[in-house]
Structure formats: structure tokens, C-alpha cells
PyMOL Python script that loads the backbone (N, CA, C, O; Angstrom):
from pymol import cmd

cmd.read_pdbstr("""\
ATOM      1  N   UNK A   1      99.520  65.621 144.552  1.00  0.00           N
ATOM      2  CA  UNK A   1      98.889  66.913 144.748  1.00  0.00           C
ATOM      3  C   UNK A   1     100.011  67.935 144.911  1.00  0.00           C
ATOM      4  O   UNK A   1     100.814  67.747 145.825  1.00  0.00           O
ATOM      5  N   UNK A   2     100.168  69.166 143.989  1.00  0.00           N
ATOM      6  CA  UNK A   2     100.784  70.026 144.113  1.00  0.00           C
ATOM      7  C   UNK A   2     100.657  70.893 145.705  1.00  0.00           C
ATOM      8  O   UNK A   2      99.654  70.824 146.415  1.00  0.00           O
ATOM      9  N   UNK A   3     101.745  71.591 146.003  1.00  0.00           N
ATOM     10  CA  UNK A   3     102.134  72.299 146.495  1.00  0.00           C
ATOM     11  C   UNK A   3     100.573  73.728 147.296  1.00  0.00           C
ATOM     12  O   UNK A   3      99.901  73.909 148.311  1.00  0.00           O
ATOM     13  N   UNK A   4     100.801  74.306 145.962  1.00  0.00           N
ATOM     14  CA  UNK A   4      99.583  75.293 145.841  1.00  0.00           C
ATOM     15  C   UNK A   4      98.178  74.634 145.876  1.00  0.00           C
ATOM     16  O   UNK A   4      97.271  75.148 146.532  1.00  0.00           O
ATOM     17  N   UNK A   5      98.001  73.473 145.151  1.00  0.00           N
ATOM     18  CA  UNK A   5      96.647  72.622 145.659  1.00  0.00           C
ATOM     19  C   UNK A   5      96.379  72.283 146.927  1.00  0.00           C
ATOM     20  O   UNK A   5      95.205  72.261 147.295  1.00  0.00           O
ATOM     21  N   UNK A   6      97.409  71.964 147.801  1.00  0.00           N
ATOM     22  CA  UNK A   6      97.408  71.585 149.220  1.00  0.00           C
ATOM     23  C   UNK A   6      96.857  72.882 149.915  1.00  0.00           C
ATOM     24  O   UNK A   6      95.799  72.793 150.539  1.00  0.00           O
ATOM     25  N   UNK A   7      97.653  74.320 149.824  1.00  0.00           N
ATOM     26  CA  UNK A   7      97.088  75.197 150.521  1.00  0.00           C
ATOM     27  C   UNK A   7      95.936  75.681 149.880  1.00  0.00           C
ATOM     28  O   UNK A   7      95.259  76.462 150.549  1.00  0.00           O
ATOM     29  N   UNK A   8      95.607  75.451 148.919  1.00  0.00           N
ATOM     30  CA  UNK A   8      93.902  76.275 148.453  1.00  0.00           C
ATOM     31  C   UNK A   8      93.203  75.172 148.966  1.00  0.00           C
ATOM     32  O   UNK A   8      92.096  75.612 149.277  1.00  0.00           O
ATOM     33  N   UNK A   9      93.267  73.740 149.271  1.00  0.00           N
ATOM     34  CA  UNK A   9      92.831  72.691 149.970  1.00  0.00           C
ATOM     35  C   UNK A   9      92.320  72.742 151.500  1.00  0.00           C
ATOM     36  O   UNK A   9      91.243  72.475 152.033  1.00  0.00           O
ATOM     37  N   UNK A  10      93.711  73.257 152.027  1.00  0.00           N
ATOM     38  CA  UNK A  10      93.764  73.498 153.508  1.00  0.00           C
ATOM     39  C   UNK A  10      92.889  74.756 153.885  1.00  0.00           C
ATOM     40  O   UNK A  10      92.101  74.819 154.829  1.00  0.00           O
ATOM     41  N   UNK A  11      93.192  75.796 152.920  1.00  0.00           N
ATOM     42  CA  UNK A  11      92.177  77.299 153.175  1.00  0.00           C
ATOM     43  C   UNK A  11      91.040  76.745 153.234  1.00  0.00           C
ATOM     44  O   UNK A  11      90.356  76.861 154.252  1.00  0.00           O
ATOM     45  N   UNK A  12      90.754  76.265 152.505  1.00  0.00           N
ATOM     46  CA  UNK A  12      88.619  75.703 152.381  1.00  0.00           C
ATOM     47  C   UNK A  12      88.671  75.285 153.477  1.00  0.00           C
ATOM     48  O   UNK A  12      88.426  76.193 154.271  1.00  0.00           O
ATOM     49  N   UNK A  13      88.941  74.012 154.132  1.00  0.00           N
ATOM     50  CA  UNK A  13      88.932  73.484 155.070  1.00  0.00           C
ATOM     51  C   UNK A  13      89.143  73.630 156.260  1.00  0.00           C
ATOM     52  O   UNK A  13      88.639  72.980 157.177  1.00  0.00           O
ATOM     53  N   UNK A  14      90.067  74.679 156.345  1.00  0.00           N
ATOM     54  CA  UNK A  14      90.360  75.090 157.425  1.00  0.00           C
ATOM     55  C   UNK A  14      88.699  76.857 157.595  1.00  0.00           C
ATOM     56  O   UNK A  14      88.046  77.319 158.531  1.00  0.00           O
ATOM     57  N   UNK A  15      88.743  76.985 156.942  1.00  0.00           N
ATOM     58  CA  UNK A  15      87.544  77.902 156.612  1.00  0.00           C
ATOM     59  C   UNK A  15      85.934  77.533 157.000  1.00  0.00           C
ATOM     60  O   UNK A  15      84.974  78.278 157.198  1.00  0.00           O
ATOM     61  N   UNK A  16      86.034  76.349 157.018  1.00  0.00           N
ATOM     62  CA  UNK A  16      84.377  75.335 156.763  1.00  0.00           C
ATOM     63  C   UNK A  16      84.474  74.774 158.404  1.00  0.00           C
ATOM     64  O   UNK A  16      83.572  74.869 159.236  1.00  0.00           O
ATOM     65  N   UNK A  17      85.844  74.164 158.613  1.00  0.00           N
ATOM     66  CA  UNK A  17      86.236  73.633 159.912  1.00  0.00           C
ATOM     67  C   UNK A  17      85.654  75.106 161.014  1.00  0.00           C
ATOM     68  O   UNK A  17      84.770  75.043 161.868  1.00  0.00           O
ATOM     69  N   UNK A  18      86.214  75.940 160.754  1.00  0.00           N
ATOM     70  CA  UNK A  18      86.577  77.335 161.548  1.00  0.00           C
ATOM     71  C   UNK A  18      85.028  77.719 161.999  1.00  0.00           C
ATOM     72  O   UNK A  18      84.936  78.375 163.037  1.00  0.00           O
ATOM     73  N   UNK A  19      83.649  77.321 161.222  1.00  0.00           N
ATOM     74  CA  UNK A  19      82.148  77.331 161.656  1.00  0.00           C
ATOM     75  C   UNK A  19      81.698  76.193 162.691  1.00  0.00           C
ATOM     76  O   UNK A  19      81.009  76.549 163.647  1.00  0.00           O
ATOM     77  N   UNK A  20      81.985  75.094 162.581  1.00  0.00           N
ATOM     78  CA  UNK A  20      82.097  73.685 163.706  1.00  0.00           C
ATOM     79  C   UNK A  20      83.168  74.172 164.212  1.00  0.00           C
ATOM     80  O   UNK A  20      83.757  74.323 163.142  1.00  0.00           O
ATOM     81  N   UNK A  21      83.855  74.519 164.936  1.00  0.00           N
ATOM     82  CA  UNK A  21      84.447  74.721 166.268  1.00  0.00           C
ATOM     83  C   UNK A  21      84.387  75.916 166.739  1.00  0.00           C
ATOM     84  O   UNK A  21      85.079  76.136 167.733  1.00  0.00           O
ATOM     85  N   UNK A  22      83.411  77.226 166.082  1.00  0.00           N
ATOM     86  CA  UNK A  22      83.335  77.946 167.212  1.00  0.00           C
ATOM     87  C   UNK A  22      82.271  77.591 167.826  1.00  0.00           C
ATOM     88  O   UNK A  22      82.334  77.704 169.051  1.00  0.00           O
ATOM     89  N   UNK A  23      81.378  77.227 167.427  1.00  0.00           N
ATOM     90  CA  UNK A  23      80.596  77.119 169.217  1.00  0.00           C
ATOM     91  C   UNK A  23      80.816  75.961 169.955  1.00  0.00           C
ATOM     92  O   UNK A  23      79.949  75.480 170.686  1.00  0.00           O
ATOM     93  N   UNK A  24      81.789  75.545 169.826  1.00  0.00           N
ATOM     94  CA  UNK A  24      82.149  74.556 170.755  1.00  0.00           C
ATOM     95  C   UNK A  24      81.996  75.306 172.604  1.00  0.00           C
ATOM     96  O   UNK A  24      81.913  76.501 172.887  1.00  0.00           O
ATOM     97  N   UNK A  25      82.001  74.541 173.225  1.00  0.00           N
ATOM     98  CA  UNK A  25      82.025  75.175 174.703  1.00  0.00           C
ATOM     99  C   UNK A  25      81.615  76.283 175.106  1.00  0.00           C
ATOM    100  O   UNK A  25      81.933  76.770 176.191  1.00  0.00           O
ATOM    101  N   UNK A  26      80.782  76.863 174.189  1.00  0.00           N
ATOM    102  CA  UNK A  26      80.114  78.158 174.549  1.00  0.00           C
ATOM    103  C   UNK A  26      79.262  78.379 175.851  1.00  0.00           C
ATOM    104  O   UNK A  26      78.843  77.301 176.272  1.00  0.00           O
ATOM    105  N   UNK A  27      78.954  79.250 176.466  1.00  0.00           N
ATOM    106  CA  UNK A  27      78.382  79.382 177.569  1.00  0.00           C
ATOM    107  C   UNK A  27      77.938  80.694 177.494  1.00  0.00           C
ATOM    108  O   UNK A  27      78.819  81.514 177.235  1.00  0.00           O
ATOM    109  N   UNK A  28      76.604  81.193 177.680  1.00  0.00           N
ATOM    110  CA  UNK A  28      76.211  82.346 177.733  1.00  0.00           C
ATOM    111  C   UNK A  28      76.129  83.684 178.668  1.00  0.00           C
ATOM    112  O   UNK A  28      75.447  83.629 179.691  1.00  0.00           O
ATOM    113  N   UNK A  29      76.583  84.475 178.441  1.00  0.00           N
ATOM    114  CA  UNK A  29      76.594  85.667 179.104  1.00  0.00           C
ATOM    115  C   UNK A  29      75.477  85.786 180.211  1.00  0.00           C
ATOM    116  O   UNK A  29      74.356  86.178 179.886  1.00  0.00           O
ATOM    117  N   UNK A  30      75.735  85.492 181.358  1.00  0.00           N
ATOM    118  CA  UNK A  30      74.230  86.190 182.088  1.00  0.00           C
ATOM    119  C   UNK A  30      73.787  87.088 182.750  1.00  0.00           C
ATOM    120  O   UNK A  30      72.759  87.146 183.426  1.00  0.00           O
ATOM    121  N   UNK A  31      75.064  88.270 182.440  1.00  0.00           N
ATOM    122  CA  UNK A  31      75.119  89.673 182.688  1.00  0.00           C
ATOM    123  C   UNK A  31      73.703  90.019 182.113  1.00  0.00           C
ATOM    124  O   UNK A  31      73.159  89.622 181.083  1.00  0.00           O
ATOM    125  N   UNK A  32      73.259  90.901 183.114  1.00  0.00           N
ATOM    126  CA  UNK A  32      71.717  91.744 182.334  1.00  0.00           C
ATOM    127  C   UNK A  32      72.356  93.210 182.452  1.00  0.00           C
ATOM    128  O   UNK A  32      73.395  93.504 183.044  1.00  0.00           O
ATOM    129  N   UNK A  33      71.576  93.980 181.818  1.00  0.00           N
ATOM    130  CA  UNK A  33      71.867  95.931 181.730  1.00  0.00           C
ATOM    131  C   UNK A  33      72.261  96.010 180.624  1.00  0.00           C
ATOM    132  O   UNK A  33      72.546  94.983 180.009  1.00  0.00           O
ATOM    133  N   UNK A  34      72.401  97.395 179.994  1.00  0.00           N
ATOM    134  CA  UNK A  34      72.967  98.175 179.000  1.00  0.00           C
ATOM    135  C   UNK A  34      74.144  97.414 178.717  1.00  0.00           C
ATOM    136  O   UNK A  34      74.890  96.974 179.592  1.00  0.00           O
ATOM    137  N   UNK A  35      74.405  97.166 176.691  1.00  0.00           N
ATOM    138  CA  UNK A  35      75.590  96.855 176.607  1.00  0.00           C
ATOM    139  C   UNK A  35      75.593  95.361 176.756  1.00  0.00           C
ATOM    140  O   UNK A  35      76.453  95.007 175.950  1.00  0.00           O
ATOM    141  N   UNK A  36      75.206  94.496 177.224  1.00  0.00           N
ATOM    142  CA  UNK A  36      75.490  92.815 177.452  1.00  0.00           C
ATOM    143  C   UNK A  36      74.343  92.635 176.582  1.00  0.00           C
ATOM    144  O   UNK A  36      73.211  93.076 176.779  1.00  0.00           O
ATOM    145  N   UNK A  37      74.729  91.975 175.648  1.00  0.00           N
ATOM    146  CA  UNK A  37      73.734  90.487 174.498  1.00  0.00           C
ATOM    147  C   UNK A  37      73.508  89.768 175.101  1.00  0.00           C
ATOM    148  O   UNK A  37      74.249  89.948 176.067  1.00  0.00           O
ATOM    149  N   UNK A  38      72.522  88.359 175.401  1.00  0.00           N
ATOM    150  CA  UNK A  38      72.219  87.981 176.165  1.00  0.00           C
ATOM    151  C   UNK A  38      72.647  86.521 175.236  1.00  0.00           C
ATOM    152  O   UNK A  38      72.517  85.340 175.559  1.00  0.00           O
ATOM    153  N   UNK A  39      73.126  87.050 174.141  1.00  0.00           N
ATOM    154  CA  UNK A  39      73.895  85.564 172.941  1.00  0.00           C
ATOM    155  C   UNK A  39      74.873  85.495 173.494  1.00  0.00           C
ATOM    156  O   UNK A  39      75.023  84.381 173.995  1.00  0.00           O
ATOM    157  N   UNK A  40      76.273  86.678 173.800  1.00  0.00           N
ATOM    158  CA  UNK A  40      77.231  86.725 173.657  1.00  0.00           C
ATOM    159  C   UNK A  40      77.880  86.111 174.431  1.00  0.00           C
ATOM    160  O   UNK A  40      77.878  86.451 175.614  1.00  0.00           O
ATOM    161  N   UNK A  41      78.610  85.047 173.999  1.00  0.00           N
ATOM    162  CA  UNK A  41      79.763  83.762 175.147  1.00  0.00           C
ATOM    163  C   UNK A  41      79.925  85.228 176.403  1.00  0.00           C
ATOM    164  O   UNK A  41      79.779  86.444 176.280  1.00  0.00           O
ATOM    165  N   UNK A  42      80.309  84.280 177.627  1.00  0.00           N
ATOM    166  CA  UNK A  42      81.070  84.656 178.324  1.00  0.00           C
ATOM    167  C   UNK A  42      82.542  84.971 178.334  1.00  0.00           C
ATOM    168  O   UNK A  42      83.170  85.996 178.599  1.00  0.00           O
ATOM    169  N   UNK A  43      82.929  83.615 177.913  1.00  0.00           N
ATOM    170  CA  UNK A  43      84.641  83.348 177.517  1.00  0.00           C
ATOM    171  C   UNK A  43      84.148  82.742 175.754  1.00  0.00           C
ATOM    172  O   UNK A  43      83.406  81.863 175.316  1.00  0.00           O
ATOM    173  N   UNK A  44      85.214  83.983 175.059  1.00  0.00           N
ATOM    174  CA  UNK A  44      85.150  83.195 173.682  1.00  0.00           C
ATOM    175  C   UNK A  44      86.641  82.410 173.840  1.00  0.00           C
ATOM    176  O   UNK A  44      86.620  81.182 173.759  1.00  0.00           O
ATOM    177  N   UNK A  45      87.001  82.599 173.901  1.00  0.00           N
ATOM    178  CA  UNK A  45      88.427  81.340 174.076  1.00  0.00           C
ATOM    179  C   UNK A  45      88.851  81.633 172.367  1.00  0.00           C
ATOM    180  O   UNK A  45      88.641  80.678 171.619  1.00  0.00           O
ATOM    181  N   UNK A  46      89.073  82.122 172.127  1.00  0.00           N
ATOM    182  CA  UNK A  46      89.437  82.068 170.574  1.00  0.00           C
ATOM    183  C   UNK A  46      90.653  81.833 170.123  1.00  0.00           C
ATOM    184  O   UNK A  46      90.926  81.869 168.923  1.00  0.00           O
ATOM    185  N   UNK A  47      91.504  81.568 171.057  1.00  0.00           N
ATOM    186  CA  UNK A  47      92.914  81.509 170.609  1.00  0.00           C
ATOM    187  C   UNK A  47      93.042  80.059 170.894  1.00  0.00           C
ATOM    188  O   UNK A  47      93.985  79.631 170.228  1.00  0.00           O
ATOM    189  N   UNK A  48      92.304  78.801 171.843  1.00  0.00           N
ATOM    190  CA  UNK A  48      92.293  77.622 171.467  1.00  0.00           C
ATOM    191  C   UNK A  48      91.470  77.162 170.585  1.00  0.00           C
ATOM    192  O   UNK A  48      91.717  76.171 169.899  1.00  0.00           O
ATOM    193  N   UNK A  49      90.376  77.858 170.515  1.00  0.00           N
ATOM    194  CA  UNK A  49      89.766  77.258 169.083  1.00  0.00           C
ATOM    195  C   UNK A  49      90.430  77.552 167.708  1.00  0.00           C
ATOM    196  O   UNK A  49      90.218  76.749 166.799  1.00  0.00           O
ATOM    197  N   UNK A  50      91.267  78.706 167.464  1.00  0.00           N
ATOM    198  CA  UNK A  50      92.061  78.575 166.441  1.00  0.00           C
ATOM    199  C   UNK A  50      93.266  77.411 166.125  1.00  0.00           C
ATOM    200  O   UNK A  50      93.691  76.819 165.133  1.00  0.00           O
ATOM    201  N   UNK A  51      93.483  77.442 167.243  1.00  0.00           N
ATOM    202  CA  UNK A  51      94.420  76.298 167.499  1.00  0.00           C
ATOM    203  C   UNK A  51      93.996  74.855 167.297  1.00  0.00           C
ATOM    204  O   UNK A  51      94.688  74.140 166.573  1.00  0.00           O
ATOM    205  N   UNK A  52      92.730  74.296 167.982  1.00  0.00           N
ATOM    206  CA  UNK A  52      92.043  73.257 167.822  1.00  0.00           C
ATOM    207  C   UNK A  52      91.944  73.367 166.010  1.00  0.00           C
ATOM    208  O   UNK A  52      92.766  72.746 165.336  1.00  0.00           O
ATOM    209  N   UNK A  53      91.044  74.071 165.461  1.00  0.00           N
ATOM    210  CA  UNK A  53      90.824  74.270 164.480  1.00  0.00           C
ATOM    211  C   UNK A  53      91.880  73.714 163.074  1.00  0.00           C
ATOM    212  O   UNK A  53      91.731  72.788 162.277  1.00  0.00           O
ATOM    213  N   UNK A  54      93.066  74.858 163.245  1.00  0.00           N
ATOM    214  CA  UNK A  54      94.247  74.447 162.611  1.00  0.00           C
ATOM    215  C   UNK A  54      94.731  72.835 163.066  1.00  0.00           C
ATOM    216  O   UNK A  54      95.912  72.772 162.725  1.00  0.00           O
ATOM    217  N   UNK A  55      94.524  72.154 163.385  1.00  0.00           N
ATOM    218  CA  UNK A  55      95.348  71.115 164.190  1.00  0.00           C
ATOM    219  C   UNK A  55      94.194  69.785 163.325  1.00  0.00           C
ATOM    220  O   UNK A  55      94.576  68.684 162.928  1.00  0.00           O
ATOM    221  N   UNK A  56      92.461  70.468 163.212  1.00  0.00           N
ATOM    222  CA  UNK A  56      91.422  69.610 162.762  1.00  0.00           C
ATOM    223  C   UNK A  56      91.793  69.283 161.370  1.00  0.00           C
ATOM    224  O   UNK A  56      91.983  68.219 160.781  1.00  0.00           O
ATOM    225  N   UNK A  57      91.839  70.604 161.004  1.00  0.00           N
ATOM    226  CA  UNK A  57      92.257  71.037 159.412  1.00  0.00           C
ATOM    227  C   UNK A  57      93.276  70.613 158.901  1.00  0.00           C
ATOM    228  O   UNK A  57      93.066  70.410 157.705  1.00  0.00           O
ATOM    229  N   UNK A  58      94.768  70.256 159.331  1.00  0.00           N
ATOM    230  CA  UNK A  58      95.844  69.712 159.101  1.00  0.00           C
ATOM    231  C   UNK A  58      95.500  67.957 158.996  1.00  0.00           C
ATOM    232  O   UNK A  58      95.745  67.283 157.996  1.00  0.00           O
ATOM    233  N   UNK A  59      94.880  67.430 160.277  1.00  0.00           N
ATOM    234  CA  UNK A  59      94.476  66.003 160.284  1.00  0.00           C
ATOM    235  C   UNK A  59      93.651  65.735 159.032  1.00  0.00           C
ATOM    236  O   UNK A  59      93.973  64.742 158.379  1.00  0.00           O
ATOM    237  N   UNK A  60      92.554  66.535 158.571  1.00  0.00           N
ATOM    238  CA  UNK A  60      91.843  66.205 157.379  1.00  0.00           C
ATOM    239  C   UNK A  60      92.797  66.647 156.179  1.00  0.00           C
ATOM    240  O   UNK A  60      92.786  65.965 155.154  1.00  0.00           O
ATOM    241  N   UNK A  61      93.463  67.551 156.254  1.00  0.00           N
ATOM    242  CA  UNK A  61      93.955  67.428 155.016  1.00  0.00           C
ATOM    243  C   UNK A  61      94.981  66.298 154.215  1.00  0.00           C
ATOM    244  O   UNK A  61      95.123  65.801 153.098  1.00  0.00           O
ATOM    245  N   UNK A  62      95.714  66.241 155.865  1.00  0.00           N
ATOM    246  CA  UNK A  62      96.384  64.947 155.811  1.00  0.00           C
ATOM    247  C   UNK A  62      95.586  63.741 154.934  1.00  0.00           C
ATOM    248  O   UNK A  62      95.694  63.456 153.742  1.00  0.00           O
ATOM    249  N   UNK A  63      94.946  63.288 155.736  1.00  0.00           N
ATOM    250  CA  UNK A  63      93.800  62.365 155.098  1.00  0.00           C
ATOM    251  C   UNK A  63      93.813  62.339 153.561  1.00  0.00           C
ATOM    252  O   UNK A  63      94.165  61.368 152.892  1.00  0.00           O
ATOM    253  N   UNK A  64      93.437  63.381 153.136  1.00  0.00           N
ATOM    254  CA  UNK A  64      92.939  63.702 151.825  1.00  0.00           C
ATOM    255  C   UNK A  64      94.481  63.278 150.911  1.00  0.00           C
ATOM    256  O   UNK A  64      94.622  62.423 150.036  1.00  0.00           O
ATOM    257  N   UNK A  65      95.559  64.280 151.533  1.00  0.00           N
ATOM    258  CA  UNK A  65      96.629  63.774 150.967  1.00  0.00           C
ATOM    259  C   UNK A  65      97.216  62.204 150.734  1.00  0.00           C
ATOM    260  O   UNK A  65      97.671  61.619 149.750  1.00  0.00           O
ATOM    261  N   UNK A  66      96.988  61.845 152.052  1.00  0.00           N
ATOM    262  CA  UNK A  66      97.480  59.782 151.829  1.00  0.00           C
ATOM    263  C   UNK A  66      96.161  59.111 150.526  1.00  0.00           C
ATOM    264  O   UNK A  66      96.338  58.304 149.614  1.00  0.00           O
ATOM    265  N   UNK A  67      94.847  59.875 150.962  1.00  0.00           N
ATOM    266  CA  UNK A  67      94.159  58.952 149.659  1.00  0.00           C
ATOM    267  C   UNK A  67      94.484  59.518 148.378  1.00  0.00           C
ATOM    268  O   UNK A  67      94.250  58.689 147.498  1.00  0.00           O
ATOM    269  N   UNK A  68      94.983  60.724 147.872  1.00  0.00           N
ATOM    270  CA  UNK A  68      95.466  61.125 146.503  1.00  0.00           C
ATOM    271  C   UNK A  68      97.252  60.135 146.101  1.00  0.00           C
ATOM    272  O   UNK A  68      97.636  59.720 145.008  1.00  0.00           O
ATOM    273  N   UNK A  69      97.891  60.059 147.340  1.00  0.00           N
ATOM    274  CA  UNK A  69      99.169  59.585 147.358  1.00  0.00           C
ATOM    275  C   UNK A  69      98.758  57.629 147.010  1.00  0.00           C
ATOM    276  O   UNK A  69      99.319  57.108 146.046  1.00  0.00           O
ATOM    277  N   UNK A  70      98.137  57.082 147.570  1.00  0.00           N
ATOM    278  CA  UNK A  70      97.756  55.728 147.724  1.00  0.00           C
ATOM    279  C   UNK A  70      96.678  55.635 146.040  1.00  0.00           C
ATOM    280  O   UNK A  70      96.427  54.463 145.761  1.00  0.00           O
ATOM    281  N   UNK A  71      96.166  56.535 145.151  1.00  0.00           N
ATOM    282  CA  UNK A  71      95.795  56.898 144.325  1.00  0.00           C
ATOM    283  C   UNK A  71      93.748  56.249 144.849  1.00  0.00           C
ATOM    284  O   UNK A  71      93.046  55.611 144.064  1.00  0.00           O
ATOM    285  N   UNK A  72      93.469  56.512 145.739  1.00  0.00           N
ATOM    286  CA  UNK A  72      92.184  55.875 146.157  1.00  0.00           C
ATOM    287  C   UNK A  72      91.271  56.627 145.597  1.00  0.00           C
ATOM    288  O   UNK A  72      90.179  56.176 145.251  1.00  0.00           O
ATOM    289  N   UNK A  73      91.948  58.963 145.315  1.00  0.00           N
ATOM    290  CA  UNK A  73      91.161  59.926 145.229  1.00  0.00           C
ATOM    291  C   UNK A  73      91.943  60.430 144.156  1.00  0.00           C
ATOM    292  O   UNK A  73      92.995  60.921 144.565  1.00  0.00           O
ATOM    293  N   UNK A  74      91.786  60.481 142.860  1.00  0.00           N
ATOM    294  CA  UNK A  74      92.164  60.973 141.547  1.00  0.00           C
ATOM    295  C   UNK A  74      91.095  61.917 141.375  1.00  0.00           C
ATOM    296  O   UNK A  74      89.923  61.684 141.081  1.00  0.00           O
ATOM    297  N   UNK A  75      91.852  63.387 141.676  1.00  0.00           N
ATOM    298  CA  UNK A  75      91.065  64.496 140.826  1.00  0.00           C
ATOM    299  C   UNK A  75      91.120  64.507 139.121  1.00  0.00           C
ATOM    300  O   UNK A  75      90.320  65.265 138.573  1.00  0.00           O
ATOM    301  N   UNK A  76      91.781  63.920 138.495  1.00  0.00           N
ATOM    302  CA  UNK A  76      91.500  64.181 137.002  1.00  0.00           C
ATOM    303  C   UNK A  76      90.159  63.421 136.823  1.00  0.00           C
ATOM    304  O   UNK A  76      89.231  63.868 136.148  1.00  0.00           O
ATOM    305  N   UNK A  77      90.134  62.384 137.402  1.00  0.00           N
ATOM    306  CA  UNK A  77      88.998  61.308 137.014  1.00  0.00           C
ATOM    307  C   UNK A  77      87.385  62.214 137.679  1.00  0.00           C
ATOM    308  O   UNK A  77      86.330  62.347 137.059  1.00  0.00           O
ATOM    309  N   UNK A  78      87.668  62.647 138.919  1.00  0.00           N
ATOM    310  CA  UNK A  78      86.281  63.369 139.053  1.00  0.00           C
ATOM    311  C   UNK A  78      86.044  64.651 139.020  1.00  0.00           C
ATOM    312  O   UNK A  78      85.121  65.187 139.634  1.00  0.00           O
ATOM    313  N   UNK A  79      87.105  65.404 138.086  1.00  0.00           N
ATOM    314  CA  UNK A  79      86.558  66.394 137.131  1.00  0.00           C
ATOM    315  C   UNK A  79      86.916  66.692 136.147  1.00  0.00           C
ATOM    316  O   UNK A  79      87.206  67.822 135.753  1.00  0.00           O
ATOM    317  N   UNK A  80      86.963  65.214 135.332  1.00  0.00           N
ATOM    318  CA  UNK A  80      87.314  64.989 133.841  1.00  0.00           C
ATOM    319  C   UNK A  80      85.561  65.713 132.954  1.00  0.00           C
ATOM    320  O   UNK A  80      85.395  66.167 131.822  1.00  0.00           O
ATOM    321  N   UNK A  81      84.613  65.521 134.059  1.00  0.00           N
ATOM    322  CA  UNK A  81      83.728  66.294 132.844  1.00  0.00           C
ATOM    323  C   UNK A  81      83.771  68.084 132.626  1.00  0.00           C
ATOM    324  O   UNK A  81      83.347  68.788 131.709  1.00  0.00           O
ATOM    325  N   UNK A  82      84.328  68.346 133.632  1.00  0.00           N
ATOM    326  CA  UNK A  82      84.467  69.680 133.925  1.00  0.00           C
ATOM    327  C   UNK A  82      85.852  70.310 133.280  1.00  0.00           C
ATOM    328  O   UNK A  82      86.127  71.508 133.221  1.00  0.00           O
ATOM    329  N   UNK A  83      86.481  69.444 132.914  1.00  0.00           N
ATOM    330  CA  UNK A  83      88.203  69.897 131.608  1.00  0.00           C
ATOM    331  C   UNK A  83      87.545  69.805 130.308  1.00  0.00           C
ATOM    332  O   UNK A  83      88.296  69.876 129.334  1.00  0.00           O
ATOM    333  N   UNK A  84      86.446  69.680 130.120  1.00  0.00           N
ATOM    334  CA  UNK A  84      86.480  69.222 128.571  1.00  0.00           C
ATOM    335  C   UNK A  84      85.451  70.253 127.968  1.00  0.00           C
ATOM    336  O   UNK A  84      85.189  70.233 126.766  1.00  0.00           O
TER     337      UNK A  84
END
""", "prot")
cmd.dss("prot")
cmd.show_as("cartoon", "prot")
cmd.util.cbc("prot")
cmd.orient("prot")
């Protein structure tokens, strides 16, 4: 797997990942009055879920990389109908 395949790889994934881990640990606001959503987290924590996130996204891509390297996952073969 090229270079540039890895990061248009990792973007998706890290993109798709980035919807499953934000609501992780969420907890709801239970401020009432003007101004408070009654959705809106208390603590969004967003700077460990980016972190978690990137860290998910690297482990799966990994993955993906050892089965293209070990040849288990050949992209020519499953989108040989889609080159022609």
C-alpha cells in the first residue's frame, strides 16, 4: 500500500471512528434557564477524545496494513471489476 493510500485510508477512518467516540462518556447538562440545551454534555472532553480517536484509527489502520503486507487483503483483486 502506497504512501498516499495509507493517508486517504487513515482520513476515512479516522473520520467514521471520530462519530463512535464522541459520545463516549457523555453526561448531560442539568443546568435549566435561558441559554442551556438540555442535550448539551456537561464536559465535552474533546481533546481526549481526539486523542483516543487518533490512537483507534492508527490501531485499525495498522491492521489493515499487516493484512495488505501478509497479502490476506489484495485491493486489485476486489476492485478488479471496477478497473475494467
Amino acid at each position: 500500500m502506497s504512501v498516499l493510500t495509507a493517508v486517504f485510508i487513515y482520513f476515512l477512518i479516522w473520520w467514521v471512528m471520530l462519530f463512535t467516540v464522541l459520545p463516549l462518556g457523555v453526561t448531560r447538562n442539568q443546568e435549566d434557564g435561558k441559554g442551556f440545551d438540555a442535550g448539551a454534555p456537561a464536559k465535552a472532553d474533546l481533546k481526549k477524545k481526539l486523542i483516543l480517536n487518533t490512537v483507534i484509527s492508527a490501531a485499525i489502520l495498522g491492521v489493515i496494513q499487516l493484512l495488505v503486507v501478509t497479502g490476506v487483503l489484495n485491493w486489485h483483486e476486489l476492485f478488479e471489476e471496477a478497473w475494467k
